[in-house]
One Martini backbone bead per residue (centre of mass of N, CA, C, O) as a GRO file, in nm:
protein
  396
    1UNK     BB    1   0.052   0.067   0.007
    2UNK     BB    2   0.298   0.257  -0.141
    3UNK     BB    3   0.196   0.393  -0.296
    4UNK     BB    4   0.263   0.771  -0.357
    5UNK     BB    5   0.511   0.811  -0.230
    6UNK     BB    6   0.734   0.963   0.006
    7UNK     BB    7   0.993   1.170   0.134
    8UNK     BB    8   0.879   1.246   0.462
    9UNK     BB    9   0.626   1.102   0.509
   10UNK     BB   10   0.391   1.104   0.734
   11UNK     BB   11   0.187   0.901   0.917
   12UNK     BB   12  -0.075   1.129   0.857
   13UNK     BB   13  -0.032   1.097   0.535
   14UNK     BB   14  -0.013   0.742   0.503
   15UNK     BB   15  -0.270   0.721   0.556
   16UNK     BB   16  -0.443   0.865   0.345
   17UNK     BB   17  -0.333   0.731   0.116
   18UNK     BB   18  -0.436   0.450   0.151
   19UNK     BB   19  -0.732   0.487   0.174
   20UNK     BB   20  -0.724   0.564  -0.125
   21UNK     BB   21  -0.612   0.301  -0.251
   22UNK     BB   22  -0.795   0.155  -0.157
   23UNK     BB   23  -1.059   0.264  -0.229
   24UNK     BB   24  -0.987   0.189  -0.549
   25UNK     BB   25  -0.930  -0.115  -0.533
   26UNK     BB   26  -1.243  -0.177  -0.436
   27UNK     BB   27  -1.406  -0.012  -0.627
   28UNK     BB   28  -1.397  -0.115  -0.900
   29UNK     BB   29  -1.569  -0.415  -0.918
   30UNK     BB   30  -1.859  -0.247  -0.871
   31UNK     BB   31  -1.857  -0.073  -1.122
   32UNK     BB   32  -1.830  -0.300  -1.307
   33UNK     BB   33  -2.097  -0.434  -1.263
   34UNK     BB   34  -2.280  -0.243  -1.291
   35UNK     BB   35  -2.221  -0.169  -1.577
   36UNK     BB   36  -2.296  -0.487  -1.694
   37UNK     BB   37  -2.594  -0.433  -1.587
   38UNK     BB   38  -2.650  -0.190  -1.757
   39UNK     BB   39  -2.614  -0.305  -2.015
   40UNK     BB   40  -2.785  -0.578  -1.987
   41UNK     BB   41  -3.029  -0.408  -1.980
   42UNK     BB   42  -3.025  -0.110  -2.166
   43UNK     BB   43  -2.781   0.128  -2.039
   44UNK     BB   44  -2.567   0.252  -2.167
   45UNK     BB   45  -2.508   0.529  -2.025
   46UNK     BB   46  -2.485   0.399  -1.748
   47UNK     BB   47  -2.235   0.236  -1.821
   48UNK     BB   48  -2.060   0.433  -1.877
   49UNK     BB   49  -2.027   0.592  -1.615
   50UNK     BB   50  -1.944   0.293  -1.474
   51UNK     BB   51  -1.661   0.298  -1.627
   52UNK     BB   52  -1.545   0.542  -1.589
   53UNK     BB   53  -1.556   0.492  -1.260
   54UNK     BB   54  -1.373   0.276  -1.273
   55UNK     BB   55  -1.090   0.418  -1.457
   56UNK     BB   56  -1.050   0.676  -1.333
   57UNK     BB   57  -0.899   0.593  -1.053
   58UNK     BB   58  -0.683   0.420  -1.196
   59UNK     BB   59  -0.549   0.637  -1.294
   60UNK     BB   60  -0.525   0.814  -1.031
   61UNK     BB   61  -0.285   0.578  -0.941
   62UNK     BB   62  -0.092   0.639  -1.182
   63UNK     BB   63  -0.039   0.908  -1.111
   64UNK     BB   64   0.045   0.917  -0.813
   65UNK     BB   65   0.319   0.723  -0.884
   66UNK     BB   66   0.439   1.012  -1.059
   67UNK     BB   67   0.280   1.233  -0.845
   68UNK     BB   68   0.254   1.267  -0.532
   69UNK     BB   69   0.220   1.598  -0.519
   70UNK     BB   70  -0.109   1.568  -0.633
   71UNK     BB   71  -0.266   1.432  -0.382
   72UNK     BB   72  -0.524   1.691  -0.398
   73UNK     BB   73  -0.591   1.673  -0.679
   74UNK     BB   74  -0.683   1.412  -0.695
   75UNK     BB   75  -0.892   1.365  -0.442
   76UNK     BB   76  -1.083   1.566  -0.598
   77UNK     BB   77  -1.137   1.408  -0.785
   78UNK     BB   78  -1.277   1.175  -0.710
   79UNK     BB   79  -1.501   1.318  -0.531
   80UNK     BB   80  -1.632   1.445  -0.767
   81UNK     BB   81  -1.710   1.130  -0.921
   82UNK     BB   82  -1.903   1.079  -0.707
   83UNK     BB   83  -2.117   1.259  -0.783
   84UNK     BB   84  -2.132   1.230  -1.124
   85UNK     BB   85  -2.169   0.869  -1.099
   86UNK     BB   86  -2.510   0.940  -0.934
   87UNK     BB   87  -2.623   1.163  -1.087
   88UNK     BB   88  -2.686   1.083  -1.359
   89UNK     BB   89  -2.810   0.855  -1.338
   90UNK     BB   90  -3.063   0.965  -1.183
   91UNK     BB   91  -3.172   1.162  -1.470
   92UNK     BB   92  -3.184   0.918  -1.649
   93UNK     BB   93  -3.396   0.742  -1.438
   94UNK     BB   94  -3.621   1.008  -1.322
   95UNK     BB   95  -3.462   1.024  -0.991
   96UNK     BB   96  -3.428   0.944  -0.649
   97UNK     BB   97  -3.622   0.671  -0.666
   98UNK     BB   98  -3.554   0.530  -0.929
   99UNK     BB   99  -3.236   0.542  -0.827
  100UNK     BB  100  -3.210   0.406  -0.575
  101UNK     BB  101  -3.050   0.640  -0.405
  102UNK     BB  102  -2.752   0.668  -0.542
  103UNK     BB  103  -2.694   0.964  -0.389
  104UNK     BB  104  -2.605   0.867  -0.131
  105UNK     BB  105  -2.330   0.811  -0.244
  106UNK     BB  106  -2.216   1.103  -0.191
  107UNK     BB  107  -2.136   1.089   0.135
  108UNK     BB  108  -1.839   0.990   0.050
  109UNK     BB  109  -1.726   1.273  -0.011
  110UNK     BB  110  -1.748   1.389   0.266
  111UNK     BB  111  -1.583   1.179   0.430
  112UNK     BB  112  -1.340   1.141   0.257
  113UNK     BB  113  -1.249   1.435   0.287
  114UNK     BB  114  -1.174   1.446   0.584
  115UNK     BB  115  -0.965   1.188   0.573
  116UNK     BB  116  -0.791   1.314   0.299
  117UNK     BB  117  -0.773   1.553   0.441
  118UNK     BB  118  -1.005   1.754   0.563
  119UNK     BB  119  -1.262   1.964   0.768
  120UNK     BB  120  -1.287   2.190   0.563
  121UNK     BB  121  -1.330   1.995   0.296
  122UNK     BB  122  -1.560   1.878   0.434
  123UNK     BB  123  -1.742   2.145   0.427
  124UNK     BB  124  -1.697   2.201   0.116
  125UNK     BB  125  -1.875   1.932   0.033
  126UNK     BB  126  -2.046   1.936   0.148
  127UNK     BB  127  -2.193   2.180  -0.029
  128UNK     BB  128  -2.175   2.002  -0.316
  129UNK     BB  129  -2.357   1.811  -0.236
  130UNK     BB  130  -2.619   1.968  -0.194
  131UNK     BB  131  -2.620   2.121  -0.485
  132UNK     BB  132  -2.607   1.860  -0.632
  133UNK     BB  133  -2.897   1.721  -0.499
  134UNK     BB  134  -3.076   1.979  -0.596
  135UNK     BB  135  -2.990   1.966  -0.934
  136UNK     BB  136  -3.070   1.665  -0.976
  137UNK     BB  137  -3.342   1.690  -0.886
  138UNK     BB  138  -3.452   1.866  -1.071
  139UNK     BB  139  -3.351   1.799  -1.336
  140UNK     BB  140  -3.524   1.531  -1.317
  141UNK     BB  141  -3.802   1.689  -1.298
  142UNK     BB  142  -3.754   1.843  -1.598
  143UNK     BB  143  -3.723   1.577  -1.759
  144UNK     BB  144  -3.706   1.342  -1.898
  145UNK     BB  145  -3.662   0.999  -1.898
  146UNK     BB  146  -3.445   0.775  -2.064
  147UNK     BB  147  -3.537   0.538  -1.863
  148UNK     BB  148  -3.683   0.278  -1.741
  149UNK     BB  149  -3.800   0.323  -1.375
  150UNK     BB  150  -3.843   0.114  -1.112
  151UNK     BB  151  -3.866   0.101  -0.794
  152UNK     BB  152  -3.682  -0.092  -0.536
  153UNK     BB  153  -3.676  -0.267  -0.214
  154UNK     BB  154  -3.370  -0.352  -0.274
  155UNK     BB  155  -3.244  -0.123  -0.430
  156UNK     BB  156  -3.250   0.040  -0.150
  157UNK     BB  157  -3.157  -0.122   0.038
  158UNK     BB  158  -2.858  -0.168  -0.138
  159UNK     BB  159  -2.774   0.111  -0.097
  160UNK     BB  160  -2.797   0.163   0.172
  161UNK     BB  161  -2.606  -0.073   0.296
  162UNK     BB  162  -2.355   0.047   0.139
  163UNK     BB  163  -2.307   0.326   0.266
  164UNK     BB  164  -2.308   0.230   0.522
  165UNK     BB  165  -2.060   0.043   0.532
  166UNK     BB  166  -1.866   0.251   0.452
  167UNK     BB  167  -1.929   0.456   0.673
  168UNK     BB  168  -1.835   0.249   0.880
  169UNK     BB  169  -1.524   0.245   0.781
  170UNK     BB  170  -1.481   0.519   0.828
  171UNK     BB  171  -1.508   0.552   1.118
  172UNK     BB  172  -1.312   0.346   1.211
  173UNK     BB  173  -1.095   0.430   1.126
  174UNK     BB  174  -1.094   0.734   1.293
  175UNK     BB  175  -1.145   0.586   1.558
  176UNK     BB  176  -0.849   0.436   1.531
  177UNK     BB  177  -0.674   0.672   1.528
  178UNK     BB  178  -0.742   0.837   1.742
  179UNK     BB  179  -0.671   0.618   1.949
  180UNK     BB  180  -0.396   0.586   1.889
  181UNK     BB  181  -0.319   0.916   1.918
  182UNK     BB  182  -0.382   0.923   2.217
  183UNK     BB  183  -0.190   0.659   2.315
  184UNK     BB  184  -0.010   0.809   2.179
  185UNK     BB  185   0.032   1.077   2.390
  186UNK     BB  186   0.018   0.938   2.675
  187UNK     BB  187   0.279   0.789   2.673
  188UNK     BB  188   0.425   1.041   2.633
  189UNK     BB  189   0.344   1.199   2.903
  190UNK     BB  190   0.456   0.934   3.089
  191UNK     BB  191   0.749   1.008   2.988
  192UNK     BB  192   0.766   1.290   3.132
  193UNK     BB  193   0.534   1.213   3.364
  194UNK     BB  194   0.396   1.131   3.582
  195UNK     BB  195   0.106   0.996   3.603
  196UNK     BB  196  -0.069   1.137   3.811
  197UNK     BB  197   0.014   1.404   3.702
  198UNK     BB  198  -0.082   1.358   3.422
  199UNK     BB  199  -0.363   1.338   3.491
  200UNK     BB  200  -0.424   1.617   3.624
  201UNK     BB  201  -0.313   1.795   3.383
  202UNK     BB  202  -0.558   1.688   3.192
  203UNK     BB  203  -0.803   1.735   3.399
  204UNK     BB  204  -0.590   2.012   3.485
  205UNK     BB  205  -0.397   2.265   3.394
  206UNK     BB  206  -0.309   2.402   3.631
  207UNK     BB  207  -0.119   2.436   3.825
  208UNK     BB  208   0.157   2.248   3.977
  209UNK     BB  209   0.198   2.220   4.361
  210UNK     BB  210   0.397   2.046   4.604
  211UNK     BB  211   0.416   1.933   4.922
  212UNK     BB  212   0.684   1.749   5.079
  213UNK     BB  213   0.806   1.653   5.340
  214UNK     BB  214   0.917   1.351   5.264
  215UNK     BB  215   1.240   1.253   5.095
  216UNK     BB  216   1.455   1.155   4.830
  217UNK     BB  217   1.736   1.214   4.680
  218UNK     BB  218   1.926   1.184   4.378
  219UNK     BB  219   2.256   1.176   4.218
  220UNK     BB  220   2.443   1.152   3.944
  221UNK     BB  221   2.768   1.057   3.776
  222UNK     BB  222   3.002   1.085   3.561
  223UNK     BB  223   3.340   1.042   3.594
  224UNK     BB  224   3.480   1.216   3.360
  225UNK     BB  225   3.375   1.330   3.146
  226UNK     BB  226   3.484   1.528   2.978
  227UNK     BB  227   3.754   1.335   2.898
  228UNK     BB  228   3.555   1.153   2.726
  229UNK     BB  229   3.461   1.323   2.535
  230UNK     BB  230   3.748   1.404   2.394
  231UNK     BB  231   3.816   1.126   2.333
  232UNK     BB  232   3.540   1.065   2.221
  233UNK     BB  233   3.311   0.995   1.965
  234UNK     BB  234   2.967   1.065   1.982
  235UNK     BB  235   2.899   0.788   1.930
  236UNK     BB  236   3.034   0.658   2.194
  237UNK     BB  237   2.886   0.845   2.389
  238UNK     BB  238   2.591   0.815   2.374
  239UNK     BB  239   2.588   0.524   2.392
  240UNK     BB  240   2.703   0.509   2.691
  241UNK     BB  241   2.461   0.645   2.791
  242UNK     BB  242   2.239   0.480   2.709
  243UNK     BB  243   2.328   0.248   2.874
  244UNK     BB  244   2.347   0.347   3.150
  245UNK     BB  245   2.029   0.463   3.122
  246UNK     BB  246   1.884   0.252   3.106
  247UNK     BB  247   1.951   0.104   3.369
  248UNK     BB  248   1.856   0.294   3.541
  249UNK     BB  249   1.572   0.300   3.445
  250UNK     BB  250   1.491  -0.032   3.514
  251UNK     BB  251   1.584   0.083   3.837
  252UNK     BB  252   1.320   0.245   3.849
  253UNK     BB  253   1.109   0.065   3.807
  254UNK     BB  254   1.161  -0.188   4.009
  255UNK     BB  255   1.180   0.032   4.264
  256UNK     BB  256   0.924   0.273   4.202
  257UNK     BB  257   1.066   0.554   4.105
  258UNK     BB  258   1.139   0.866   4.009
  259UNK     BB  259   1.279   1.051   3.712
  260UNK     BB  260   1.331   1.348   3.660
  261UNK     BB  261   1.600   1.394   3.528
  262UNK     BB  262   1.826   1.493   3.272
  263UNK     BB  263   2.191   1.609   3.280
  264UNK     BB  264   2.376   1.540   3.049
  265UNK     BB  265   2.537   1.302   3.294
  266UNK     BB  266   2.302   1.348   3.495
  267UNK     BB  267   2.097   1.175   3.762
  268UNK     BB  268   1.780   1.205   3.861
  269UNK     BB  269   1.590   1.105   4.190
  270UNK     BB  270   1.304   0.952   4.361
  271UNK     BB  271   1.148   0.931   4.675
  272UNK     BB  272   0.809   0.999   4.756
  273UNK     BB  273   0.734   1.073   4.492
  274UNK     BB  274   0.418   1.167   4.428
  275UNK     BB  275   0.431   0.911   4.632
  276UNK     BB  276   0.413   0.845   4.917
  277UNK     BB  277   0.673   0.733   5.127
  278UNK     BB  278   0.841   0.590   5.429
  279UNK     BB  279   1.069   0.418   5.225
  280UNK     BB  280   1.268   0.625   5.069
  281UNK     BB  281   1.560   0.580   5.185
  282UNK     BB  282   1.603   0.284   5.140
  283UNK     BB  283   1.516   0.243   4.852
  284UNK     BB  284   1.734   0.443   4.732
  285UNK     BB  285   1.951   0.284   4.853
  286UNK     BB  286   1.933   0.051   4.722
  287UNK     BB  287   1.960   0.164   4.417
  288UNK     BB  288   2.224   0.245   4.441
  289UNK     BB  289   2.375  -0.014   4.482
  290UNK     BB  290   2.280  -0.146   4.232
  291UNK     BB  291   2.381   0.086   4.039
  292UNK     BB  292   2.671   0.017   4.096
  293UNK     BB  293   2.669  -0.285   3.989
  294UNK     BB  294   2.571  -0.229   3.719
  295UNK     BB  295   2.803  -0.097   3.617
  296UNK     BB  296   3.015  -0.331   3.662
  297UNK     BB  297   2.870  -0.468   3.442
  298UNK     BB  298   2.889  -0.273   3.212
  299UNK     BB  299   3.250  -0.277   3.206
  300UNK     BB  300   3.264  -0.558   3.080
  301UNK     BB  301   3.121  -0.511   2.797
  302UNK     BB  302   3.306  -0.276   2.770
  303UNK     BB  303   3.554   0.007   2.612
  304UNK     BB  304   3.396   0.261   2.842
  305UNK     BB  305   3.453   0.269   3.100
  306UNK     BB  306   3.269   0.363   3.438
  307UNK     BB  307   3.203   0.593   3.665
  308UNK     BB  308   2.950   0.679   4.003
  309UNK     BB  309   2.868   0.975   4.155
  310UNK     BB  310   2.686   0.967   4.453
  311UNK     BB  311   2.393   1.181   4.615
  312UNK     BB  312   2.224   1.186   4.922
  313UNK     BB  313   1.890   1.364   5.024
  314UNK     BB  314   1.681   1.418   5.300
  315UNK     BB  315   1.312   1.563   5.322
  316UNK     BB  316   1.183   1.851   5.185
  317UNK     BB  317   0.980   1.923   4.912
  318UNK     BB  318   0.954   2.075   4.622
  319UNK     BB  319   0.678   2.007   4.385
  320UNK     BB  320   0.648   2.057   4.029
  321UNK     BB  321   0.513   2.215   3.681
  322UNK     BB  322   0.710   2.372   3.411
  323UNK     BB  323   0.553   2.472   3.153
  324UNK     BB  324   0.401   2.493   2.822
  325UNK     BB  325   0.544   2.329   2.641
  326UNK     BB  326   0.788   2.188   2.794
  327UNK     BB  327   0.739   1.970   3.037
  328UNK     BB  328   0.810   1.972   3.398
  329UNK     BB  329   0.919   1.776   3.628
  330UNK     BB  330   0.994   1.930   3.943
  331UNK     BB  331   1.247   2.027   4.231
  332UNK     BB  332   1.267   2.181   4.503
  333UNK     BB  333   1.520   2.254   4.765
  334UNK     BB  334   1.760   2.223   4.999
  335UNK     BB  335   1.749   1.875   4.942
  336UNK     BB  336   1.817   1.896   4.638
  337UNK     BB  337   2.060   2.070   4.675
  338UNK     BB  338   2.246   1.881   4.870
  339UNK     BB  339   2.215   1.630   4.707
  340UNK     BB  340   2.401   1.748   4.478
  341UNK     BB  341   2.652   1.800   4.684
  342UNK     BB  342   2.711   1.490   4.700
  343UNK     BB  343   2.784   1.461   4.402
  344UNK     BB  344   3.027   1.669   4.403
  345UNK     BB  345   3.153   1.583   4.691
  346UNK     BB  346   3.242   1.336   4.577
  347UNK     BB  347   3.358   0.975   4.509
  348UNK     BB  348   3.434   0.763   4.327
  349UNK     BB  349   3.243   0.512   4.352
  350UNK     BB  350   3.029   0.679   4.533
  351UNK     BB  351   2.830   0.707   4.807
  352UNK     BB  352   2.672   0.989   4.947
  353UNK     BB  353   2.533   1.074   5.232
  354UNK     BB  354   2.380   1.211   5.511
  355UNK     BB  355   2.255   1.226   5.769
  356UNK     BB  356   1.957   1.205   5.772
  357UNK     BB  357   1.978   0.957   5.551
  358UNK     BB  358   2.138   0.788   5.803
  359UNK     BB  359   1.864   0.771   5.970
  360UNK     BB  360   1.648   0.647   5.805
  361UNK     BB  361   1.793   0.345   5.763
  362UNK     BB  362   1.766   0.202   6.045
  363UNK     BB  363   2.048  -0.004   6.040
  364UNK     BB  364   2.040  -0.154   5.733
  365UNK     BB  365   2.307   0.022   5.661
  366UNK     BB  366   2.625  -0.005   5.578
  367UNK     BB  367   2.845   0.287   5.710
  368UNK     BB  368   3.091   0.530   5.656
  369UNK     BB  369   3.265   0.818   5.786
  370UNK     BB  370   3.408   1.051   5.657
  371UNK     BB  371   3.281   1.331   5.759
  372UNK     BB  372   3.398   1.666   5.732
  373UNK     BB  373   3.273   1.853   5.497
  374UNK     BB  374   3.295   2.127   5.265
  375UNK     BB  375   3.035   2.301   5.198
  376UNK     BB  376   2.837   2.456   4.911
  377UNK     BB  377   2.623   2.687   5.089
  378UNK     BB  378   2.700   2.466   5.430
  379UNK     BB  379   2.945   2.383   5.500
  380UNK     BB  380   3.015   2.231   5.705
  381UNK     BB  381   2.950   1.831   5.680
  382UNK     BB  382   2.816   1.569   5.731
  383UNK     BB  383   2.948   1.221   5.599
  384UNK     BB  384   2.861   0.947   5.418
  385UNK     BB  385   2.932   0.568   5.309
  386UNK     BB  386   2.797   0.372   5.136
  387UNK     BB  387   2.822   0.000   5.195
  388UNK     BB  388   2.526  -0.184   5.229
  389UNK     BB  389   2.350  -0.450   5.326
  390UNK     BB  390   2.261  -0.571   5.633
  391UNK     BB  391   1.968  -0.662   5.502
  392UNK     BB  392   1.755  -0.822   5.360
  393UNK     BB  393   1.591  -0.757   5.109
  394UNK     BB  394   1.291  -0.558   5.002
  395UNK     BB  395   1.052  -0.521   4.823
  396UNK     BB  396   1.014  -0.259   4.636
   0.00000   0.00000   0.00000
């Protein structure tokens, strides 16, 4: 189906085309029948209308294919040719019940224009459609009928049925279409904010902003990255941020922890966000402990490896979502700068927390006292390095 393609093609306007390259190729067979009925009738006029309308698609699929970019002026042509080869039908056997209203199938251009092009152009058929049903029954009423034709409840009934069935089709693309990009619309939005802000922001677009009594952030960042941007090229920088950030991603999920945004080589993560947890503090130390063992095991299979400073603190935080172009939910207060001076002032290979969060671990975790040291815009700072669980992990 992909006739009358083209490079750069949308996948909005792939989705277009095809429909039309059906619609062509569905429709040739019962033009061709109604043609043959109605040569095998003595309705000569009316088999020609109905062999032209079957292979005028036929040519417009074969211009289709050698100027892609034609493709709006084919489809008006095409729009055009449903009405006019329902249209004489109905003159030439003497009104819209003789030809056992024909003319209903004119409501697949109005379908089709929405469909296939835009609803501005299906307005414009809308209009075109009535105007031609006004002047076809006219004009049907006031000539002598071509061919003598009794309307019957058959023919009637296989119109109705006929147009029924193609726009129950049209609908059915379209409702399928909707739900597609609904759904991709949706994924999108749950890749950018947690699900329940996604959730909020759907339903009310106001401000989102939240204060969080007790919660846990964590920043990581890759050791040494600005000196390994310089000596590796771009496309194999790239590959190992990938590969590091999907795993860590990865262990985002496992653990249940909210992802909040990369920034360059670092990473931020938070527990207890937007949905509190008790187990904040613990639940992102077992994270810390993994995401370092996954890097051990990321640096076996690679020739880039790389280490993880890593630095944690917990506390109060303003949680809410900034911009309205491209949406961020963000962190914001003092737990959040503390949280980051332990990953700028840790040590290579090393998770760094604070005293507070190393009250909350409630000793299930063995850690080193570093000491005190100079913290950037806080002054001394006690602080400790975790090195392992002390005790059975639980459920994430």
């Amino acid at each position: 189906m992909d006739v009358g393609s083209y490079p750069g093609e949308s996948d909005v306007q792939r989705g277009k085309r095809r429909i039309v390259v059906g619609y062509v190729i569905v429709g040739v067979l019962p033009r061709v029948l109604f043609a043959t009925d109605s040569l095998s009738q003595g309705r000569t006029a009316v088999a020609v209308v109905d062999y032209t309308a079957a292979l005028l698609p036929v040519a417009a699929l074969v211009v289709l294919t050698r100027r892609p970019h034609w493709y709006v002026g084919i489809v008006n042509v095409l729009l055009g040719a449903i009405l006019i080869e329902n249209a004489i039908p109905t003159v030439l056997l003497g009104g819209l019940v003789e030809a056992d209203l024909l003319m209903a199938f004119g409501l697949l251009s109005v379908i089709g224009a929405q469909i296939a092009l835009s609803r501005r152009a299906g307005f414009w058929w809308l209009g075109t459609y009535l105007v031609t049903l006004t002047v076809t029954t006219a004009v049907a009423d006031a000539v002598d009928p071509v061919y003598e034709s009794e309307w019957t409840s058959a023919g009637v009934a296989s119109t109705l049925v006929g147009v029924t069935v193609l726009m129950f089709a049209a609908m059915a693309y379209f409702v399928g279409q909707r739900d597609r990009y609904q759904q991709e619309s949706d994924d999108l939005l749950h890749n950018i904010l947690p699900e329940q802000i996604a959730a909020r922001l759907k339903a009310d677009s106001s401000m989102i902003a939240d204060g969080v009594d007790s919660a846990s952030v964590l920043f990581a960042d890759i050791v040494g990255f600005t000196s390994l941007s310089a000596r590796h090229s771009p496309e194999r920088i790239v590959r190992m941020l990938d590969s590091v950030f999907t795993r860590l991603d990865a262990l985002v999920d496992e653990f249940g922890l909210e992802k909040i945004k990369t920034i360059g080589d670092a990473y931020m993560v938070a527990a207890g966000i937007p949905t509190p947890r008790e187990d904040h503090a613990r639940v992102l130390a077992r994270f810390a402990l993994a995401a370092r063992d996954e890097l051990a095991e990321h640096n076996l299979t690679t020739d880039t490896p790389v280490q993880l400073r890593v630095g944690i603190n917990s506390g109060p935080v303003v949680a809410g979502v900034i911009g309205r172009r491209r949406f961020l939910y963000d962190l914001w207060g003092d737990t959040v700068n503390t949280a980051s001076r332990m990953e700028s002032h840790g040590l290579p290979g090393q998770i760094q927390i604070t005293e507070t969060t190393r009250a909350l671990l409630d000793g299930e975790f063995a850690c080193t006292e570093r000491g005190i040291i100079e913290v950037k815009g806080k002054g001394p700072t006690r602080t400790w390095l975790l090195d392992s669980e002390t005790v059975p992990a639980m459920a994430p």
